[in-house]
N, C-alpha and C positions, 0 to 999 in steps of 0.2 A: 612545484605549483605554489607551493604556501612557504611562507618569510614571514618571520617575526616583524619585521618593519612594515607598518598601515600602509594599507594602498596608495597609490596617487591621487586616485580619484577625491575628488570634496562629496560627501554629501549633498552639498549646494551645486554640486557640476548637472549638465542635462542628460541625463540617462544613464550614468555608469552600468557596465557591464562586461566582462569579458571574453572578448573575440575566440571562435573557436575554430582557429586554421587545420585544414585539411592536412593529412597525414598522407607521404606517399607510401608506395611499396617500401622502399627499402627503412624509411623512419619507421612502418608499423615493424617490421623484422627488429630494428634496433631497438624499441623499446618491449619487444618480449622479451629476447635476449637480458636485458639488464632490468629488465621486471623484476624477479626475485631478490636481486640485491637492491634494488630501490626500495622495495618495500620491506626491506628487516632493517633497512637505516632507517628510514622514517616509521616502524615501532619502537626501535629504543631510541630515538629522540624524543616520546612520547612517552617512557618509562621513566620517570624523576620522581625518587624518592626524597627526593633534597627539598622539592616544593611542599610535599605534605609537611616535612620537618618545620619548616619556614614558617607555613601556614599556622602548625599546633603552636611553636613559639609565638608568634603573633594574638595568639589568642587570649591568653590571660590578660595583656595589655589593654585590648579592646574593650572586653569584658568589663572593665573597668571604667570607661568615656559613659558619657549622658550622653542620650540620642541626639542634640546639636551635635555634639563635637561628632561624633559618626560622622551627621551628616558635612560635617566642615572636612572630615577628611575623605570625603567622597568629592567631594569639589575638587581638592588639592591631587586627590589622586587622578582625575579627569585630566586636569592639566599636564600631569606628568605623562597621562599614556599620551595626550594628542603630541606631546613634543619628543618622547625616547618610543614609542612602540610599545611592544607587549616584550617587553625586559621581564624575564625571571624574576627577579626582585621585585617590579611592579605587579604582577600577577598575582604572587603571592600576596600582595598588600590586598588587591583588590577578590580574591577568592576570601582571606583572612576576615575581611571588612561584609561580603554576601553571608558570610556564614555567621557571623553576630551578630546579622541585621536579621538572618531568616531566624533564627533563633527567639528572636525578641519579638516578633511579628506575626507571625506563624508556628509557630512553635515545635519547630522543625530542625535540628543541626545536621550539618552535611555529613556523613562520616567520614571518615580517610580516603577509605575508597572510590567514592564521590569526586570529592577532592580529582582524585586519580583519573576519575571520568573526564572529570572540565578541563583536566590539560590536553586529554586526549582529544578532546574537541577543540580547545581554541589552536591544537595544530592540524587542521585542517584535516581530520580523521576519522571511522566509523569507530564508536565506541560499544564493544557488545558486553552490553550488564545483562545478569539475569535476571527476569520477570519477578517483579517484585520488590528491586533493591533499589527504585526511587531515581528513574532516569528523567520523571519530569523537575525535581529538586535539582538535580545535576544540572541540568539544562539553565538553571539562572544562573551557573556561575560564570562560563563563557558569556552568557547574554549581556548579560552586567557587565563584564571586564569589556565587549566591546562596544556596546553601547556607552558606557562612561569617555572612551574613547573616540568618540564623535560616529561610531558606523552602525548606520539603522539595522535593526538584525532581523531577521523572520524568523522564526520559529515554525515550522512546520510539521502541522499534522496530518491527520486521516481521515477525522469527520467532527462535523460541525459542533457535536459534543466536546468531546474531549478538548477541541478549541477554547470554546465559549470558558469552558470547566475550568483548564490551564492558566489562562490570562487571568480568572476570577481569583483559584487559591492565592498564584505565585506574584499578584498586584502588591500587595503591602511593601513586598521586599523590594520592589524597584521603586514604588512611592518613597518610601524612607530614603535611598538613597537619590532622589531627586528627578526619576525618569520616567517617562509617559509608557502607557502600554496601551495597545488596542488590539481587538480582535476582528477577524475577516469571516463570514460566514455567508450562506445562501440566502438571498432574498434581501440581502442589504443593495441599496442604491450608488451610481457613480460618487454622489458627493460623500455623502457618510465613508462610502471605503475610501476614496483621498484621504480621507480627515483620519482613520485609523493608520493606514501606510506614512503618514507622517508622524507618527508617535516615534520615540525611540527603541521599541522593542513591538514587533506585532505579533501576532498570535494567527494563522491562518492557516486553510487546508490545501493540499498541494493542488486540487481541482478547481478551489477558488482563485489561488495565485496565478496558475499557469496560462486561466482563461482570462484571468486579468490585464494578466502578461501579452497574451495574443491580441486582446483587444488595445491594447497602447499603441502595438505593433500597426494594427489597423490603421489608427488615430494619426500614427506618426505618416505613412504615406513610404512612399517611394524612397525620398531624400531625406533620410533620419541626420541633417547636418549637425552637430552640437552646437557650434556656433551661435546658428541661428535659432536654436531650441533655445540657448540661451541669453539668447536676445531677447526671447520671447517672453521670457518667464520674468526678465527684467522690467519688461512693460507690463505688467501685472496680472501675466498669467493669462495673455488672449494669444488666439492661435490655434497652435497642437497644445502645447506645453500646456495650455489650462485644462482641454481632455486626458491628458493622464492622471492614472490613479498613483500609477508607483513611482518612487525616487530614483528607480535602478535596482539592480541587483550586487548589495553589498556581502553581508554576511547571513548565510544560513545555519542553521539544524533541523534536519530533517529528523524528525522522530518516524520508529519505525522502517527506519531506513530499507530493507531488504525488502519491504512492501512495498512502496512510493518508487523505490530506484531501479528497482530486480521485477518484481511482481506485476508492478504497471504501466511497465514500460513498454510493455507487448504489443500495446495499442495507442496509435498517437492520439493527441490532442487536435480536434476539429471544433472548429467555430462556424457553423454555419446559417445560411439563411433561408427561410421557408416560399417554396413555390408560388405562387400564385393558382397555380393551375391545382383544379382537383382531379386526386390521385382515380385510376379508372379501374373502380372496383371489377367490372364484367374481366377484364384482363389479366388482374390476379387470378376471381374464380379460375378463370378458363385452365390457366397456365397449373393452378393445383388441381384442377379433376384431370387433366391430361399427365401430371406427375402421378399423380395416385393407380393410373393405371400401368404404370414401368414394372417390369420386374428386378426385384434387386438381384446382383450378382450375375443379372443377364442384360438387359438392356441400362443399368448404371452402376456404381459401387460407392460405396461411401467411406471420405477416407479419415476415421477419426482421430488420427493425430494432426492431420491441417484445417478439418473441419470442413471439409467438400465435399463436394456430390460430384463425379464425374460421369459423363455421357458415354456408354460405349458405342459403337458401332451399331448394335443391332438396336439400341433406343432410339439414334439419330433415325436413323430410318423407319422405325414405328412410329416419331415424331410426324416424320414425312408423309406419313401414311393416313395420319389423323388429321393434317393441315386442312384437306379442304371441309372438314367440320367446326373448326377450332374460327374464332373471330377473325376481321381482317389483317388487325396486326400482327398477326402468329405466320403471316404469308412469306414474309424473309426468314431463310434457311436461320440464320445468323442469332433474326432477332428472340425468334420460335426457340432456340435453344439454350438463349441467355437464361429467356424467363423460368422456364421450366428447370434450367438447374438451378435457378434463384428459387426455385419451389419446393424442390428438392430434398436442399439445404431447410428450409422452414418444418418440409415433412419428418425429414430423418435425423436434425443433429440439434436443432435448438426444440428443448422439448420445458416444457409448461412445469413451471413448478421449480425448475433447474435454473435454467437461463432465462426463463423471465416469468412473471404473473400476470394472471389478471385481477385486476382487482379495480372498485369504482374511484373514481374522484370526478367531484360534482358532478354528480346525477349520472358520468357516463364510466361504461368500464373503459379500461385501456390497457395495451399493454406497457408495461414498463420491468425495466432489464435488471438483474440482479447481479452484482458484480459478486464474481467467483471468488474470488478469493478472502471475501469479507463477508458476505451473505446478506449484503445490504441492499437497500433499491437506489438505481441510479436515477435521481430526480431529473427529469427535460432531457435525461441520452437517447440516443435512438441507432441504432442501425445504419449503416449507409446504402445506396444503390437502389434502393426497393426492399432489399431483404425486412424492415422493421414495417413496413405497409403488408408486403407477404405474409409476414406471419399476425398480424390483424386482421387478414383475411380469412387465413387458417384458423383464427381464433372465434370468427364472424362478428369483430368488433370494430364501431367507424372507423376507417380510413382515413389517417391524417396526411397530411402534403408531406411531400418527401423535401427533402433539405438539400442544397447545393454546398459545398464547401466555398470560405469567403477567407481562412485562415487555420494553417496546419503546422502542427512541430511537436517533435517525440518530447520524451520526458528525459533520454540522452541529451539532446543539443541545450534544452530548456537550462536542467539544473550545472550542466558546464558554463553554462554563463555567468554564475556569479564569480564574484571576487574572491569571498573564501565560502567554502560548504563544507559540513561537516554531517557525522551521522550518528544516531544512537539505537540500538536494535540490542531483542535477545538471541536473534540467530544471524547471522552475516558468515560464517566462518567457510561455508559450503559453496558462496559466491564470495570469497574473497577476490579471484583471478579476475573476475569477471569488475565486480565493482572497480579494483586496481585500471584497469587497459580501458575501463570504458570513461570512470570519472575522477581517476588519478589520485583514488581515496584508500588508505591504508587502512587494511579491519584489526585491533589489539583488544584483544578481551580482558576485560578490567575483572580482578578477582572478587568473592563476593564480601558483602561482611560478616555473614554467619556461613559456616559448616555445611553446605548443600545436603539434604537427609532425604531427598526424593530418592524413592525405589523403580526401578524399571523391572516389571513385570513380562518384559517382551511381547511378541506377537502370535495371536495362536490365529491359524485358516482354517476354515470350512471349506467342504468341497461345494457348499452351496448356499445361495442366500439364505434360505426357510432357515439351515441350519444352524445358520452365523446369528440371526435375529435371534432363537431361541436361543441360543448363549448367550448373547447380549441380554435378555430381561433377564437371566438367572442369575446373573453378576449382579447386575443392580439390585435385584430382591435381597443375593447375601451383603452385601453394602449395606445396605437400607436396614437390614433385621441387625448390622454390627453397629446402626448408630454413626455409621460413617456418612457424611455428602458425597454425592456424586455427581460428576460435572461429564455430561454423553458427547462427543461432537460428531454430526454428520455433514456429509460433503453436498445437498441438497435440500430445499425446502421438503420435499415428498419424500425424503427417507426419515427427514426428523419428523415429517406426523405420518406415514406408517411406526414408527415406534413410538411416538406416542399412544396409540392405538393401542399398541400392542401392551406396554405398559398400564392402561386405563382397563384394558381386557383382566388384565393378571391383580388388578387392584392396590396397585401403587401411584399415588400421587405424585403429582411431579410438575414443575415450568418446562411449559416450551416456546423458545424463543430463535424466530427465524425473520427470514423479511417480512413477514404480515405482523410480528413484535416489534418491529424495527426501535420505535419508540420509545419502548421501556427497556432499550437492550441493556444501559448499563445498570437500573437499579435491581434488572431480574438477576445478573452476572456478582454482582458485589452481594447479592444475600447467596450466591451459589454453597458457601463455608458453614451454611447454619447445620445442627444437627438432622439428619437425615434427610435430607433433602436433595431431590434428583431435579436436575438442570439438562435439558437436553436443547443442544443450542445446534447452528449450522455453521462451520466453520471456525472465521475466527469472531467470533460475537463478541462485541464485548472487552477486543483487545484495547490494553488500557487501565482497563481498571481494577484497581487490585481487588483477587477474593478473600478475605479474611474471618479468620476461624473462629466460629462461633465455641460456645463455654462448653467443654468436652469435648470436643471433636480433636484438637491435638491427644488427649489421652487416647482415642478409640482407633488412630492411627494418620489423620488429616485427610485432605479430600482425596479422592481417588476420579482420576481422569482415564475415559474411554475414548476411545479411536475405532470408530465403528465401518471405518477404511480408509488406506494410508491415499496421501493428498499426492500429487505429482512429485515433488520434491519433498525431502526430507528435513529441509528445516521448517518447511509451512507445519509439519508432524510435531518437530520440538515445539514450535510457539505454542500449539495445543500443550501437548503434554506441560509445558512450563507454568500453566496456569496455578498447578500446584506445588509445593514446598518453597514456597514463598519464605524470604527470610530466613531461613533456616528451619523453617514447621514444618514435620512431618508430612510425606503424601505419596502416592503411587501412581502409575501409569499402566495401559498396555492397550493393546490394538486386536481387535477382533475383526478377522477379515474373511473375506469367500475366495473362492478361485473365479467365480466370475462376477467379480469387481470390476466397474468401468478402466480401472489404474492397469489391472491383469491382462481385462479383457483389448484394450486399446494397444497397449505394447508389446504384450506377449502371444497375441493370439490363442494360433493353433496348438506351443507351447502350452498355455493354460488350458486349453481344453482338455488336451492328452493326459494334463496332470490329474485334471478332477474325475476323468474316465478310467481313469488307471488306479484313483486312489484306492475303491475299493471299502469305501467308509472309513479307512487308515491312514490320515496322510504324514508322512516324514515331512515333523515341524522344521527341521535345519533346513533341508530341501527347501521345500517352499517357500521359507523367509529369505534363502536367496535368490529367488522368483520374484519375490519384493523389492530384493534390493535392483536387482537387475532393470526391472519395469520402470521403476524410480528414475535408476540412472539413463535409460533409453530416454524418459519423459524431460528430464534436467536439459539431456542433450540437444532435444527436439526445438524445447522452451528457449533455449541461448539461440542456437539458430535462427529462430524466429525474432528474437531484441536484432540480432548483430545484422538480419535483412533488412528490418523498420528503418536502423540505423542508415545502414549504409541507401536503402530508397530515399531517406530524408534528406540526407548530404546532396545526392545527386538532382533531387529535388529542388533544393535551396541554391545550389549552381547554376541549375536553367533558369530561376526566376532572376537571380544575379545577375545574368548573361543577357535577359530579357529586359531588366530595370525595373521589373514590378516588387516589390516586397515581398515580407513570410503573407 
């Protein structure tokens, strides 16, 4: 996939992008097969100790130039990469030249291992640094080398913060060396984002990009000809060609990568448009007091690893039974049971506080979704089918129109279309396989630059929640009385203020910051390191940005991170735990868990019950933790499953419309 020698494509061409041809049976068979040797060629092509040497020699010389001449040999080296590629030798000039520029500017030098990052990205690679070791400084040195290079680069993030943040620090070093930057974020308009997508280097979130992306697709129509795009744009941008925002998709870095590529990929991207018609409130009630009357485990069952409500037998026909009380549209067998296990679904699997809130905006509440795996609110998403009216009905909050889909594509198909992509994350190494066979991205973990001194404290279980909370504020209290900070994470809004609670109960101060903090997530997150000070956050709050240790707190042991139950997958666990021993400073970890944990209770069942009936008050900690590990790996298995169907409906999807002539 990736070649030292620049694309074909121009920047100035209309639309660059790269085609992403279907794989038969036997192609996917050959590239598992030679999967594992593919990818240990392309980490040690990405292992070159010779660049950093190059680099350090390079450096005194620089050192030495007035910021003209820099910027004269930022020119000179521009020219070289548009005519030889990303040559070894030119790399190093230009990684040599970002690190003397960020120095002087910012007052920032790359270290070696940095250095070691940006090769591994400008060969089209996931680079896993540990949290803390400066993967957004890393990130201008590929930016730089291929932006100087003539290829507009995206940079990509997670949310509008850490955007806006990024483009703001790391602006000087690409000013000095002669190149534009812009940032992408919510609530900016068509023109304004053209105008940043033409910068040399952008700064944007992969929810703004991708919808950006879908609407060009819009814009473009049926017959995306380049040709004639490029005719268009010749006549001065009337047409299609003057409604797009983007240039194409040349060069990325995905920041975060196991999040954006692994994490959110579960759910495609919809563009949709709102009904006309108002949604009919009597039709939800009806269909939730007629669910509310089911018996579970007799007339339906709920299935929570897919997240369903299934109808058995004897519901369908209690259904049948109620029809002629229930409104007229409940009169089809068909329609009568759609609703109702849309209702279901609102009564039993999406629960308040979890997967979504209520909360006002202008004058009216509403609900709005909290994305799981970050704890943040998903600003304008919604639900598809009825289920996001459903559960406003459940909620008894106005009824907004339901949305038709107008434009769809996973976050597989999306980021295979650029020309080069790459990634940087502190955990990737658990979906290496998967990133490999899905976006033909090799994971090399870059070593750190101090001595890791984090302690893993491992996992202790409770037979029960009451239990598991009180060990949790007793930790924090001896925390707290050693002078240590501590950083809580729960996997809910309503578990982080129940302990909160409980913590205000017991007379400990403390931030708590979840979706209803959204706001203040990263200044509550960056004081997390002052001395004694408890942070109880949800999830990953706050990823991004570094916690640093207030004066004593490396002496009294550094922060100490709680897990107050393990996430579905084991490296969403590390990113927690990684918050602390930043740099090489001191800090701890461990995980406080129950036997009936949504993680336990969803994978393991009747196993977990047995265990916490059996326990006795006693439980064998080795036991149990590999009841964790187990749940985990059943959860991991469940979650690939679920990407590899998205995937494969999309493709199939994108064929029929192909077949048909209409567009994404």
């Amino acid at each position: 996939m990736f070649d030292l020698a620049l694309p074909h494509a121009s920047p100035d061409a209309a639309y660059p992008e790269q085609a992403s041809p279907r794989l038969g049976v036997l192609d996917k068979l050959g590239d598992r097969l030679v999967a594992p040797m593919a990818r240990a060629y392309r980490k040690r092509r990405a292992v070159d100790t010779a660049l950093v040497v190059r680099v350090n020699e390079l450096g005194p010389t620089l050192a030495k130039l007035a910021d003209r001449d820099l910027r004269r040999g930022a020119d000179e080296l521009r020219l070289a990469l548009r005519r030889e590629g990303f040559a070894p030798e030119l790399v190093a000039r230009s990684f040599a030249l970002v690190r003397e520029v960020a120095s002087r500017t910012i007052g920032m030098r790359h270290f070696d291992v940095q250095l070691q990052g940006g090769w591994v990205l400008l060969n089209g690679m996931i680079a896993e640094m540990e949290t803390g070791e400066g993967k957004t400084l890393t990130a201008t040195l590929p930016a730089c080398t291929a932006a100087l290079a003539g290829l507009p680069v995206h940079i990509i993030t997670v949310n509008d913060y850490l955007t806006a943040r990024d483009a703001e620090q790391m602006r000087p070093i690409y000013a000095a060396l002669g190149l534009t930057v812009g940032h992408v974020v919510n609530g900016q308009q068509p023109p304004e984002r053209r105008q940043m997508y033409r910068c040399d280097v952008t700064y944007c979130t992969n929810k703004e990009l991708t919808f950006d992306y879908l609407r060009d697709r819009i814009a473009l129509g049926r017959n995306s000809n380049r040709i004639q795009l490029s005719i268009e744009r010749l006549a001065g941008g009337q047409g299609r060609a003057g409604q797009l925002v983007l240039r194409g998709l040349f060069f990325a870095i995905v920041d975060e990568a196991d999040s954006v590529l692994i994490d959110e990929a579960r759910t495609p991207l919809i563009i949709s448009s709102r009904s006309d018609q108002a949604p009919e409130q009597e039709m939800y009630e009806a269909a939730l007091e007629a669910a509310a009357q089911l018996r579970p485990g007799a007339d339906f069952i709920i299935d929570e690893k897919d997240r369903a409500a299934l109808l058995e037998d004897a519901g369908k026909a209690r259904l049948t039974e109620m029809a002629p009380t229930l409104p007229g549209m409940f009169s089809g067998k068909r329609r009568r049971e759609e609703l109702v296990t849309q209702a279901l679904t609102a009564l039993h699997i999406f629960q308040r506080d979890k997967h979504y809130l209520v909360r006002e905006e202008k004058g009216e509440e509403k609900v709005q979704i909290i994305d799981e795996y970050t704890g943040r609110i998903l600003p304008d998403r919604s639900w598809e089918q009825g289920l996001h009216q459903m559960v406003e009905a459940k909620e008894g909050v106005k009824l907004t129109s339901q949305q038709s889909s107008i434009a769809r594509m996973t976050y597989q198909r999306f980021f295979k279309r650029y020309l080069w992509l790459a990634g940087m994350t502190g955990t990737a190494q658990e979906v290496a396989p998967e990133l490999w066979s899905t976006y033909g991205l090799a994971v090399v973990k870059v070593a750190t630059n101090r001595p890791v001194q984090r302690r893993d404290l491992a996992e202790r279980v409770f037979p029960t929640q009451a239990e598991k909370w009180d060990a949790v504020v007793e930790r924090i209290a001896d925390m707290h009385r050693a002078g240590r900070p501590v950083l809580v994470g729960t996997r809910s809004v309503g578990a982080s203020e129940h302990l909160s609670e409980r913590l205000t109960a017991a007379g400990l101060p403390h931030q708590l910051l979840n979706a209803r903090q959204d706001k203040a997530e990263a200044e509550v997150v960056a004081q997390a390191g002052l001395v004694g000070r408890i942070t109880v956050a949800t999830n990953m709050a706050g990823r991004g940005t570094d916690i640093k240790l207030g004066p004593g707190v490396r002496e009294a042991g550094g922060l100490h991170v709680i897990a107050t139950e393990l996430h579905e997958s084991r490296r969403i666990d590390r990113q927690l735990f990684g918050r602390c021993g930043r740099q090489g400073d001191p800090g701890s970890f461990e995980a406080l868990c129950a036997l009936d944990d949504e993680l336990l209770k969803t994978y393991l069942g009747m196993l977990a019950r047995g265990a916490a009936e059996g326990a006795g008050g006693a439980l064998p900690q080795a036991a149990v933790r590999r009841l964790l590990r187990m749940a985990q790996a059943r959860a991991e298995r469940a979650n690939a499953a679920i990407r590899r169907a998205l995937l494969t409906s999309d493709e199939k999807m994108g064929d029929m419309l192909a077949f048909s002539g209409r567009g994404e």
